[in-house]
N, C-alpha and C positions, 0 to 999 in steps of 0.2 A: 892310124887309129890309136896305138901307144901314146902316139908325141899328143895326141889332142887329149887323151885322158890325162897323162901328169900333166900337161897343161891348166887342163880345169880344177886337179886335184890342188894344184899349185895354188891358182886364184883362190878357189875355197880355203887355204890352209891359211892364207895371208889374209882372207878378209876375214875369217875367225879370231886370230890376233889382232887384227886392226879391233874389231870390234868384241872381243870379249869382255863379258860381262855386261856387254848392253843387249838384252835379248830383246829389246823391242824393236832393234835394228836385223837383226838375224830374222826374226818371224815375220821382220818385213820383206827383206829378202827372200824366203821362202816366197810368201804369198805372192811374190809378181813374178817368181820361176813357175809357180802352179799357173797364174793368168795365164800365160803365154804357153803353157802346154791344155790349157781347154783351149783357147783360140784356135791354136794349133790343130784341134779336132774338124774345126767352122766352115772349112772349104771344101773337104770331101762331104760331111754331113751336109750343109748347104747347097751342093753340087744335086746330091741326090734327089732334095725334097726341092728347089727348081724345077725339076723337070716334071713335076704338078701341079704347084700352085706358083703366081705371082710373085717378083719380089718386095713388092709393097706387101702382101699378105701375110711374107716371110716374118716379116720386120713389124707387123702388126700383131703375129700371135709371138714375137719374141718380146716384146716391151710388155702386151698384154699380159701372158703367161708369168714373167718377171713380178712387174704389182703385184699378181693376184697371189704369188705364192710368198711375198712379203707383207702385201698387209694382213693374209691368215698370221702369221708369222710373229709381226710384232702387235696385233691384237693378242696373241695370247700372251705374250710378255709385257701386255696394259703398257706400251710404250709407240704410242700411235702419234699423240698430237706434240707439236713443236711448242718449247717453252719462250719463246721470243715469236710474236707474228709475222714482223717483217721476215724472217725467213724464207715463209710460204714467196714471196713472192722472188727472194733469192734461188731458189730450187727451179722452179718455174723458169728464171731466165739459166739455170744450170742446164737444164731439160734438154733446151734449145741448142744450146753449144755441142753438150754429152751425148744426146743421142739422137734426136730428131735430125739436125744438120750433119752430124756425124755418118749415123747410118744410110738416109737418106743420099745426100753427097757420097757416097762411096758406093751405093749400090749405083747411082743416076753415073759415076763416071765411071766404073765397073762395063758398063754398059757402052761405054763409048771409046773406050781407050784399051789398051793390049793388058793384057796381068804382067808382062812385065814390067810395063810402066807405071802401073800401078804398086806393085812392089819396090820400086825404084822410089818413085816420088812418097812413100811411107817412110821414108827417111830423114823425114823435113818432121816429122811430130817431135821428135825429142829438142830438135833445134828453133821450132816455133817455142815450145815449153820452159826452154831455157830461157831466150827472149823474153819472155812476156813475163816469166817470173822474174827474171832483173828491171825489167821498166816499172812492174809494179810494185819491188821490192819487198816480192816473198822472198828473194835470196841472193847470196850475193853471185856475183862471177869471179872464180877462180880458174886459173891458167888451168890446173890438172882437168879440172872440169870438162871444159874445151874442149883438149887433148883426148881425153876420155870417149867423148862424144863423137868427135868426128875419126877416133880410132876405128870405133864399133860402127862407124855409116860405112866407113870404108869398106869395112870385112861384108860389110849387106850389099855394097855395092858388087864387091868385087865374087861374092857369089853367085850372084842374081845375072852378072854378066852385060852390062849397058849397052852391048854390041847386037842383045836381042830385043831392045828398046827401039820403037821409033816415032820419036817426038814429032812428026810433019803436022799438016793442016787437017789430016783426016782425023787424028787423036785428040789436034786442040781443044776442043771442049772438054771431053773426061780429060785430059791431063791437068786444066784449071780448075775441075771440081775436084781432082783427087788433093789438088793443094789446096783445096779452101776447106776439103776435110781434114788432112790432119795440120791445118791450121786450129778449124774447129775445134778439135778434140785437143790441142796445145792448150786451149783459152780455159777448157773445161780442164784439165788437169791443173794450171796453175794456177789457177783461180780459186780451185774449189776447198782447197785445204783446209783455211780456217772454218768452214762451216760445218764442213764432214767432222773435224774434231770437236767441235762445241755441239753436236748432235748425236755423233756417234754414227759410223756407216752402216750399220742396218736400218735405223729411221731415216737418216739422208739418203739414201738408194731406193728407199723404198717411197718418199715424196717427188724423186724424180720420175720415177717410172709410173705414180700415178701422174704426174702434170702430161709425161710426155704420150700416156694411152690416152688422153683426150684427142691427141691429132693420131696417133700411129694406127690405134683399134680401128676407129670408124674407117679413116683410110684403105686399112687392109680389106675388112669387111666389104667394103664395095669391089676391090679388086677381085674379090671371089664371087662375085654372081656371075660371072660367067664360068664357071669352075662347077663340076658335076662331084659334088663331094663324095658320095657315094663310089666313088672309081677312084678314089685315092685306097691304096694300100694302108692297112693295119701298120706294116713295117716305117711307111712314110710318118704316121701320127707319132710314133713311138720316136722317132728322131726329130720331128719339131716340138715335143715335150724336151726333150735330150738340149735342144737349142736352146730353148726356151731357157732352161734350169740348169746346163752344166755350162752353156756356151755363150749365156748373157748373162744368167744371175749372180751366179758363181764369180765371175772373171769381174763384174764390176764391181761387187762387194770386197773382195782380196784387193782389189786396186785402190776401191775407196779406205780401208782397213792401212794399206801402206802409204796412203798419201798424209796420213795422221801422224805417222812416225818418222820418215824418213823424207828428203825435200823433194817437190814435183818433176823438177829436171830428172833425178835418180828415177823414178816411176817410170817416167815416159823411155831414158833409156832402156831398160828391159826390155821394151819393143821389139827390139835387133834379136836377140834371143828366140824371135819369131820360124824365122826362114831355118835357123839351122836346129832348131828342134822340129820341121817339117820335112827337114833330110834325113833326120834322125828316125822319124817315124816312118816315112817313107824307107828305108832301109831295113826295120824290123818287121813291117806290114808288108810292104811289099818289094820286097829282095832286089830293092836298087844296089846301084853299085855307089861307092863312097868314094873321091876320086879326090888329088891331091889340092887341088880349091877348096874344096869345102875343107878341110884340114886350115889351109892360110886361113879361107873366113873366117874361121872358128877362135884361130891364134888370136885375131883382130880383136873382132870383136869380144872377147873374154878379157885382154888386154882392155881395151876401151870401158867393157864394166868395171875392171881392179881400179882402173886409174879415178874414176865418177865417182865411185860409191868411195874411196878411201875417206876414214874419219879427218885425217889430218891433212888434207887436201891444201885447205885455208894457211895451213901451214908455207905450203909451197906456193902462195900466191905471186 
């Protein structure tokens, strides 16, 4: 537990110097360490309120709930409508990538596939990300880059353990929908940057989440007539508000907020950050034990973010 803290304290102290004086790089940084500690909340909160309602209902009062507490939002900062039209129609095909196919595809292979291997194959989003930002040339490819990336797959792999994956014919389906999700969500990350900064991520998050309750609302809502509302627990509403607002709205506004500053491969890395800040919390919540793997993952992956995020990266192409 020492050697992982001066470890982190280390990376932190170095990417301070890398980047001092650029605070728009540091507050980006923050805000994709916060993403990935509300996510980190999503699968025990998620866990609970399953075993009530649907997951299509789940995923309907989460994009619902989202719009609705962003367009009160920037209705009162009279900053609602898009100053360019075609937009509206760029958001709309955002919708699709970010959260319809995203959520969608990941609950539908959820469902079909093991969570290990679904945690396994979420290691392909920062490597789809990278891809598709060099084909389109949001960025360049740099060697550290790389390096970086597949340091930090490595620590996710090597935590996650791939010997309790099993890729055969019963998984095949969700194991191709988990890759066509975090393809998905690749496309939408490296795609979306120039429009979220010529918008600003409160109105761009907030015209995705309206395009994408057009299909997610009605959706869910039907999944709940078979559903006796009245026998859901007070406790359950109270944690699908919680989803709704710390574990969707929150986590994609910070994302969209860092994908403005800093390049979408860097974004999508943070990902990996995922799993060992669920050991993390799983250790203070619930008195797991901390065990010399998750030490290596952590080394990795920490390693893999220094090397990504370094400013002078391009340096060492």
């Amino acid at each position: 537990m020492r050697l992982l803290l001066l470890s982190t304290l280390a990376v932190a102290n170095q990417n301070l110097e890398d980047h001092s004086g650029d605070d728009g790089h540091l507050s980006a940084f923050a805000a994709l360490v916060a993403v990935q500690i509300f996510y980190g909340t999503l699968p025990v909160a998620g866990k609970i309120v399953l075993a009530h309602i649907p997951a299509l209902a789940l995923v309907g009062f989460r994009v619902g709930i989202t719009a609705a507490v962003l367009v009160i939002f920037q209705t009162i900062r009279g900053r609602v409508w898009l100053p360019n039209k075609k937009d509206y129609w760029r958001f709309a095909v955002l919708c699709v990538f970010g959260v319809l196919l995203n959520q969608y595809l990941f609950i539908g292979g959820l469902s079909l596939t093991r969570a290990s291997n679904a945690s396994i194959l979420a290691v392909t989003i920062p490597i789809f990300t990278l891809i598709i930002s060099v084909m389109f040339r949001y960025e360049r490819l740099f060697f550290l880059k790389v390096i970086g990336v597949a340091l930090a797959a490595a620590g996710v792999i090597f935590l996650i353990d791939p010997r309790n994956a099993s890729f055969d014919s019963a998984t095949t389906r969700g194991d191709i929908m988990m890759v066509l999700n975090s393809l998905a969500f690749g496309i939408y990350v490296a795609v979306s940057k120039d429009i979220i900064s010529r918008n600003g991520p409160f109105r761009s998050m907030m015209w995705v989440f309206i395009f994408s309750s057009i299909v997610a609302v009605p959706v869910g809502a039907f999944s709940l007539s078979t559903v006796d509302l009245a026998l859901i627990p007070a406790s359950v509403w109270t944690l699908i508000a919680y989803i709704g607002i710390g574990a969707t709205a929150a986590p994609y506004l910070l994302n969209a907020y860092a994908v403005t500053r800093v390049k979408p491969s860097t974004v999508a890395i943070f990902i990996y950050l995922q799993p060992i800040i669920g050991v993390i919390l799983a250790v203070v919540f619930l008195k797991e034990q901390m065990g010399a793997s998750f030490i290596i993952a952590s080394l990795l992956v920490f390693a893999g973010l220094y090397l990504a995020t370094r400013r002078n990266a391009e340096a060492h192409a």
